[in-house]
N, C-alpha and C positions, 0 to 999 in steps of 0.2 A: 147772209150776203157773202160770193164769190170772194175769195183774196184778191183776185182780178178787177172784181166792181172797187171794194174798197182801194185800193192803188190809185183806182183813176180819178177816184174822189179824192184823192189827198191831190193829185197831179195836178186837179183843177180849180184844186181850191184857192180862191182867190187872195186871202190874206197871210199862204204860205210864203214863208221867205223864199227866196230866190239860190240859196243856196242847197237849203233843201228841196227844190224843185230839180236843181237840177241833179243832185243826188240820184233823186226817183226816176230822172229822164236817162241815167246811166245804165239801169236795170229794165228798162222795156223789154230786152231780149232773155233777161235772165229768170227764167219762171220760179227756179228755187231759192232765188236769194228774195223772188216776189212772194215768197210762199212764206219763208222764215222771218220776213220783214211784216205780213201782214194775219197772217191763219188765225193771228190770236192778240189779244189783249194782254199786258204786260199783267199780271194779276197782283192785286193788292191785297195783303196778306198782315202777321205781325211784325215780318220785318218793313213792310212797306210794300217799294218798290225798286225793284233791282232788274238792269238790262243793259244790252250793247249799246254805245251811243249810236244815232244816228233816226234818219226818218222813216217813220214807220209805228205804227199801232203796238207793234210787238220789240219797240226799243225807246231808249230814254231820249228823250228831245224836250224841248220846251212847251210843245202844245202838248203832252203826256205831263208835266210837272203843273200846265196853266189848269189842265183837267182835275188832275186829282187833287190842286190846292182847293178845285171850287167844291166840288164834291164834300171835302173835308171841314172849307168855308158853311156850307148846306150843314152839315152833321155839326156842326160849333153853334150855330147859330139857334137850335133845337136844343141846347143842355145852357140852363139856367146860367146868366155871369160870364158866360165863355166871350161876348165883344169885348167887356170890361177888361176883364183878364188877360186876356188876348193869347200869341202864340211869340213862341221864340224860336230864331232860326238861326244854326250853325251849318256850316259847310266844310268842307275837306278840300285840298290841293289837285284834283280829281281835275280833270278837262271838264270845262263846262261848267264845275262847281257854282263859282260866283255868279256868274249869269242865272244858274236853275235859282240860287238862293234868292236873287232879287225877285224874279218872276213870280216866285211863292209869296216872297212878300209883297208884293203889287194886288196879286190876287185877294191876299186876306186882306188888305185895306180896302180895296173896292168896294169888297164886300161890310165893311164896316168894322172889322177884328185890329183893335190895338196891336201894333206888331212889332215885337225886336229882334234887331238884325243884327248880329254880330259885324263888327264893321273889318275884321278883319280872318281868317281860318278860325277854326277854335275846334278840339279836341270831342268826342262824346260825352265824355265825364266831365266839363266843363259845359254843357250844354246839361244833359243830366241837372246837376246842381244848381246852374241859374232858372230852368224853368220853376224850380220848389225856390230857389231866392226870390226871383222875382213874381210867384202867386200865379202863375200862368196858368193855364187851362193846358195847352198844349204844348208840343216842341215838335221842331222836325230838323233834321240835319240830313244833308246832299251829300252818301257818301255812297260805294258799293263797296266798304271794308279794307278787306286788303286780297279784294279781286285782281285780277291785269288790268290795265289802262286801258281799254277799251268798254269798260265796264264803269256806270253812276247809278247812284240811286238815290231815294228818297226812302225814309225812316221817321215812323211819326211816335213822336213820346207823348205821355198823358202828364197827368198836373202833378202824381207824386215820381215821377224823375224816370218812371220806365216806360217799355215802351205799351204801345196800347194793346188791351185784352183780345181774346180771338172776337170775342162779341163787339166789340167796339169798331176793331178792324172790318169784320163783316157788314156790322152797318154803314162805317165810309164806303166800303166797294158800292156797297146795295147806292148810295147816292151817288156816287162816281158814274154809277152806269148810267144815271139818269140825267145826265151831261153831256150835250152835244161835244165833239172833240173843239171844235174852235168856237166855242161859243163863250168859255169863261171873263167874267170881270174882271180887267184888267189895269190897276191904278198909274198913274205918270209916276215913274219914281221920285223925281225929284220934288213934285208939289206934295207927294206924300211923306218925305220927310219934313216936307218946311213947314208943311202943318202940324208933325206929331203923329200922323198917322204910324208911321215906320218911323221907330226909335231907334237912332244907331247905339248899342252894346259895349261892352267890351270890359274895361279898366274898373270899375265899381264891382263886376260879378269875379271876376279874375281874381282880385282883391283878396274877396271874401271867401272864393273856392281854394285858394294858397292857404289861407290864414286857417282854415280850418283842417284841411288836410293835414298840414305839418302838427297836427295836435296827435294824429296818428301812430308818430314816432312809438318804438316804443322804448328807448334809450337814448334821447337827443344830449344828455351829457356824453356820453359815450363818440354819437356822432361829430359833435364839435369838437370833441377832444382829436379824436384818429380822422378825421373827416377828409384832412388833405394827406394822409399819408397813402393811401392806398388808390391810385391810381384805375380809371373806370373810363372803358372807352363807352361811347353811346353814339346809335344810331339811328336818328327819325327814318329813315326809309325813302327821304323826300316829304315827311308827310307834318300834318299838324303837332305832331308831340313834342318838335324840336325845340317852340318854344315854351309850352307849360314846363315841360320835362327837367329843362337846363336852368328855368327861373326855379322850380320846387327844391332839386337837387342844390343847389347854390345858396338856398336861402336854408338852408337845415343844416350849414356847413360841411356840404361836398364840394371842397373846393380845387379836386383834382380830378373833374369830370373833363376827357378830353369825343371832341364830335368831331367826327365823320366829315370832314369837307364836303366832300363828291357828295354826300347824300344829305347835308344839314337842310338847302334854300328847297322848300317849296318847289316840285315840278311832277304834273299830273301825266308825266309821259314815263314818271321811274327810268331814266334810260340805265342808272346803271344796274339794274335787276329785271331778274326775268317776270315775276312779278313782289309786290311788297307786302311780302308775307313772312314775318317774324318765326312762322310754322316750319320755313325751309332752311335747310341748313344754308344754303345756295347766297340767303340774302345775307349774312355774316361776312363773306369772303374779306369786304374790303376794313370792316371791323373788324375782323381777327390779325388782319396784315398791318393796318395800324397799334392794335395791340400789341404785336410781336417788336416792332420798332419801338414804343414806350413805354414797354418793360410790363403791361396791362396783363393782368390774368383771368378779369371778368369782359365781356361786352354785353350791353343790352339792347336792345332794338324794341321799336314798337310800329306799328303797319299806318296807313295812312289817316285813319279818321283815332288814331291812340288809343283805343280799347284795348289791344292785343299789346303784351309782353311777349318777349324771346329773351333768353338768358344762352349765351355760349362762354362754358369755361374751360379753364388749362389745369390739367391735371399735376400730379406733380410727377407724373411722367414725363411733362412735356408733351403731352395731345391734348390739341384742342376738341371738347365734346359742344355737343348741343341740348341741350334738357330739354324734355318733352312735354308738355304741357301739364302732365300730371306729375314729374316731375318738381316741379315749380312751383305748383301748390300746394303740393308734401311740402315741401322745404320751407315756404313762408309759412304754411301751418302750423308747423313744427317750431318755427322764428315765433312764429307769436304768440301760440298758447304756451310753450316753456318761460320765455319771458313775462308773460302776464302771472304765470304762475311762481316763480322766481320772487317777482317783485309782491306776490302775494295780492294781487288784484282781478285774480280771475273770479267771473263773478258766475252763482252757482247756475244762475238760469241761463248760462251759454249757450250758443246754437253757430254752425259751421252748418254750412249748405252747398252741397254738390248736384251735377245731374245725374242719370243712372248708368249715364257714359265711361262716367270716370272715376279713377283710379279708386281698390276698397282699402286701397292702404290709408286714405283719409278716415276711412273708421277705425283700423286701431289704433294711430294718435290719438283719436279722440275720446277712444276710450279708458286709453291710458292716461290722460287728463281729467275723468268724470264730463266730458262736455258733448252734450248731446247733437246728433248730427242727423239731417232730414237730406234723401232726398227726391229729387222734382225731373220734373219730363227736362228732353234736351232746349236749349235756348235759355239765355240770360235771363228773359223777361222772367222765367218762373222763379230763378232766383229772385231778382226785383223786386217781384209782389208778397214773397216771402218776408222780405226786410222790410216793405212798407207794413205791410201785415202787425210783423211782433213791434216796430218800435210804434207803432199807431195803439197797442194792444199794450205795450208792455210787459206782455207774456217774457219774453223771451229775451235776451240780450244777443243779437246779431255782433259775431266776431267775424267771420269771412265766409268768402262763398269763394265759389272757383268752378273752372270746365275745364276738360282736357284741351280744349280748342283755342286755351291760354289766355283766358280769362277768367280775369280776378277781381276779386272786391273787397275790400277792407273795411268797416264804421262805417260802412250803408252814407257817406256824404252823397254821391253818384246812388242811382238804380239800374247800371248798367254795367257791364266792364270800365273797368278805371284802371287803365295801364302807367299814368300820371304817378298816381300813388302806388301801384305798385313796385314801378322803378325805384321810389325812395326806400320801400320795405327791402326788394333785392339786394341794393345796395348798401343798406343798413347790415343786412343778414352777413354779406359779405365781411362789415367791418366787422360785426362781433364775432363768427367766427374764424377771421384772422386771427384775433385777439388770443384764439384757442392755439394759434399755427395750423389753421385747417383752409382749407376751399370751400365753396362749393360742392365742390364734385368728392372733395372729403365729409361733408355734412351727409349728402345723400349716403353715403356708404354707410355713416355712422346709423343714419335711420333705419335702414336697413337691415342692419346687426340688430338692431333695437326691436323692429316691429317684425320683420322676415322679409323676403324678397316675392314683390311684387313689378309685376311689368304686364304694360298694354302697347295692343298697335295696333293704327288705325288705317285703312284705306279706303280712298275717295277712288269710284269708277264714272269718267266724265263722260255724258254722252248727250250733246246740243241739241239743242231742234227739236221739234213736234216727234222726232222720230224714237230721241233718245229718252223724252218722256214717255211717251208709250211702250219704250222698256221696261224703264223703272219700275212703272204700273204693273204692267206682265212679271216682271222680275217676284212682285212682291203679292200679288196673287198667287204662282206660282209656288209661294212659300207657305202659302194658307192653303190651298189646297192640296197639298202634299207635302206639309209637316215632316220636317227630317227625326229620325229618334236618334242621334244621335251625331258626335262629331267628331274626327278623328281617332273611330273607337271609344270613345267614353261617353256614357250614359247620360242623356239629359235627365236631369231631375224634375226643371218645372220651365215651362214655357209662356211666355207673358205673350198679349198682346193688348198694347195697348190702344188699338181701332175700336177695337172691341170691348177693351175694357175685361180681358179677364185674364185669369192665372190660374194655369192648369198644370196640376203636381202628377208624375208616372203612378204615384201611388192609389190616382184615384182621386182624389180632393180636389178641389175646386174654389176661386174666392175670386168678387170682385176685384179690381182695381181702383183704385179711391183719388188718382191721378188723374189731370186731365187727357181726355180719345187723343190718339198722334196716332200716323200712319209709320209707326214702328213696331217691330221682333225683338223679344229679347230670351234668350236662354241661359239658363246656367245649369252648371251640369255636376257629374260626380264629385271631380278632384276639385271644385270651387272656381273653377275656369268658366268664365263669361263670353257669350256673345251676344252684339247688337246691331239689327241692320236697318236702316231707316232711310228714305231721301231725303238731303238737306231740304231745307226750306229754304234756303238763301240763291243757292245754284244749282244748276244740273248735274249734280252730282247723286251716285248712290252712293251709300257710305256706310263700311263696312267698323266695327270695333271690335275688339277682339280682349279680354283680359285674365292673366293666370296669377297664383302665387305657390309657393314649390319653396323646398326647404333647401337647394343650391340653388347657385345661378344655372350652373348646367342644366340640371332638369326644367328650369324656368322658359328657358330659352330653347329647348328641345318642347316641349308643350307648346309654345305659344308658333311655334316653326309646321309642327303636324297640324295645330288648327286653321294657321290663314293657308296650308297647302289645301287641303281641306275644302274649308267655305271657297274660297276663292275658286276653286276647281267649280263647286257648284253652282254660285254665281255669273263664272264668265259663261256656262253654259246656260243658264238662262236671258243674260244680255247679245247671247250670239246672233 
């Protein structure tokens, strides 16, 4: 079916709101906004689903969230216990948020799935931990990260706290298709809570997610003690974190946590940031100007739905930096396996979990502690299922996980990014090494000296539309069929791919890969220098990494400068 037929079908359809009608009656004249509104179906993947708001097949609305509830309602209803069980639902400050949340839960009561609804925002890691609190089959939360405002989405987790398998994911889509668009089950809200059907949330699972997290500490004498001396500006972003974040920090005696006015209350339009992404330096500004006024040397931030950490500190130059995702999780790495091992508590069957994104400097902490480190394709969920894994197994003792993309995990509570507790680890790191007369940004140096200097750098190439996807595609064909041997002059050693599933060494050798297929490249070459290109799975983005390590910083940063000239030269010529 035409994009053209499909339009007119929504146009006519009878049970369309009125506002989205006349949304569609805007665009009669405009064939490409009809084009990019309908060509395609929003696709349902591990993260969900993610798109521009607005009407249309190929954007987030509420007959897109009543669809793919029932779909998901269909695929719950086929696995043993899942009515009983039921689903639990959190949402983000996103436009639109609380309305998609309800509409999902109308849907799965319809259908007959026990359902709870968080009655007010609630964090990922807070949703994480009550679906395994509460025995749930499922979870979903209405968020699209810490995209722009014009972006929601929909994120399904399974019953131990992450999100769902590509298998799993595959067979919701496979029932979603089988889903007329306005045809789903849709319950009255209000009789479906007065029945029970739709359980309102909140204060019992909170409760228990605080209570359990602050066990995390790993120095709470320490904290209570310096807890109010040291001064800590914090930023929600606008977004959910502002209250788990302020209630966790507070209750573990940080009692000199100062927030962000302009960006503490909830608002899904971000106006004071270009977007709320803890990744930009950009979204700091008005935290570090408050810092400067309250003597603050640390700020934190976390993006809308609180997965993502951002840490900006002040040297003791007097400049303010921003830490980079891998950054950040050298540093709490390092926070936590020294301390564990300090206090003589590190235990031998340890395990730290990274993706192959990011940073190798978390292998030689880890190795300089005896603590074994694995790791997994890009995306949290692979961590996730690693933690359910070993503590379901007992193999293994999960101490953290982490991505460059600034997420973190501590004690496996969450199976997802949990920026909540991270905040309390950052901050903790901060008191103890004040304690030293250090920073921050003095620890990272310390590591450094310690392990040797290691740096990466990432870039995202955005390109929208049907059009920018069939770049990407071409982009990364283009890479498979004509294989680069090399990159800024230095020798590739062995080239992964993992589509394919293989690793191919210059010397000749050959080997499986034992990781799950992803439509990713990865190289590493002579001098220990990394590259990885893959497109996101979340947005239309391709997404370049990049990582070296070099015994100065100068040559560090001379390496890593010849290779993104490099790729990047090759790249823009293939998305031309």
């Amino acid at each position: 079916m035409d994009t053209k037929t499909v339009y007119v079908s929504w146009l006519n359809e009878p049970t369309l709101d009125e506002t989205s009608r006349a949304e569609l009656r805007a665009i009669a004249n405009d064939a490409q906004e009809m084009e990019e509104r309908f060509y395609r179906e929003l696709e349902f993947g591990t993260a969900g689903l993610r798109g521009i708001l607005g009407a249309g097949t190929n954007r987030m609305n509420v007959y897109v969230v009543r669809r793919a509830t029932q779909g998901l309602s269909n695929y719950l209803l086929s696995c043993p216990g899942a009515k009983e069980r039921g689903v639990c639902i959190a949402y983000d400050p996103r436009l639109f948020s609380p309305e998609f949340a309800k509409e999902a839960a109308c849907v799965l009561a319809a259908n007959g799935i026990q359902t709870y609804l968080f009655s007010t925002l609630h964090s990922v890691p807070q949703l994480s931990f009550a679906v395994q609190h509460l025995g749930c089959m499922a979870g979903i939360v209405i968020t699209a990260s810490h995209n722009p405002s014009k972006y929601n989405g929909y994120k399904v987790y399974w019953a131990y706290g992450g999100q769902a398998s590509p298998e799993q994911a595959a067979a919701i889509f496979d029932e979603i298709q089988l889903v007329p668009m306005f045809s789903p089950r849709v319950a009255d809200y209000d009789a479906a809570v007065a029945s029970g059907a739709i359980r309102l949330v909140g204060k019992e699972e909170d409760e228990a997610y605080y209570a359990a997290t602050e066990q995390l500490l790993l120095d709470p004498d320490l904290v209570r003690r310096r807890g109010g001396d040291l001064p800590i500006v914090y930023t929600p972003l606008h977004g959910s974190g502002a209250v788990p974040v302020r209630e966790l920090l507070s209750r573990v005696g940080l009692s000199n946590v100062i927030t962000v006015p302009e960006q503490s209350a909830p608002d899904g339009r971000f106006p004071t940031v270009t977007a709320p992404n803890p990744e930009d330096p950009n979204a700091f500004r008005l935290a570090i100007a408050l810092a400067e006024e309250k003597g603050a040397r640390v700020c934190l931030a976390t993006d809308p739905d609180a997965d993502r950490l951002g840490v900006a500190v002040k040297t003791k130059a007097d400049e303010w930096v921003t830490l980079t995702g891998n950054q950040i999780g050298c540093i709490l790495l390092e926070h936590i396996l020294s301390s564990m091992s300090r206090q003589k508590r590190l235990p031998k069957n340890g395990v730290v979990i990274k993706s192959i994104v990011s940073t190798r400097l978390a292998d030689a902490i880890c190795a300089a502690y005896g603590v074994a480190l694995e790791n997994v394709m890009t995306g949290f969920r692979f961590i996730g299922e690693k933690v359910d894994e070993y503590q379901t197994s007992g193999e293994k003792t999960f101490l953290f996980g982490f991505e460059e993309s600034f997420g973190f995990l501590a004690g496996g509570l969450a199976r997802d990014k949990d920026a909540v507790c991270a905040a309390m680890l950052a901050a903790e790191a901060c008191i103890a090494y004040a304690e030293r007369g250090m920073t921050l940004s003095d620890a990272l140096d310390e590591i450094y000296a310690t392990y040797g200097f290691y740096s990466e750098s990432v870039k995202s190439y955005t390109l929208e539309g049907k059009e920018g996807m069939e770049k990407i595609a071409g982009a990364m064909a283009a890479l498979r069929s004509n294989p680069p041997q090399s990159f800024a002059g230095t020798a590739i050693v062995t080239a992964e791919d993992y589509l394919a599933r293989r690793c191919v060494n210059t010397d000749g050798t050959a080997c499986d890969i034992a990781l799950p297929k992803s439509d990713t490249l990865r190289w590493l070459l002579l001098d220990e220098s990394w590259i990885v290109i893959r497109p996101s799975g979340t947005e239309p983005k391709l997404k370049l990494y990049i990582g070296a390590r070099a015994k100065t910083k100068e040559q560090l940063f001379a390496t890593l400068s010849a290779l993104m000239q490099d790729v990047d030269g090759l790249l823009k010529g293939y998305l031309a």
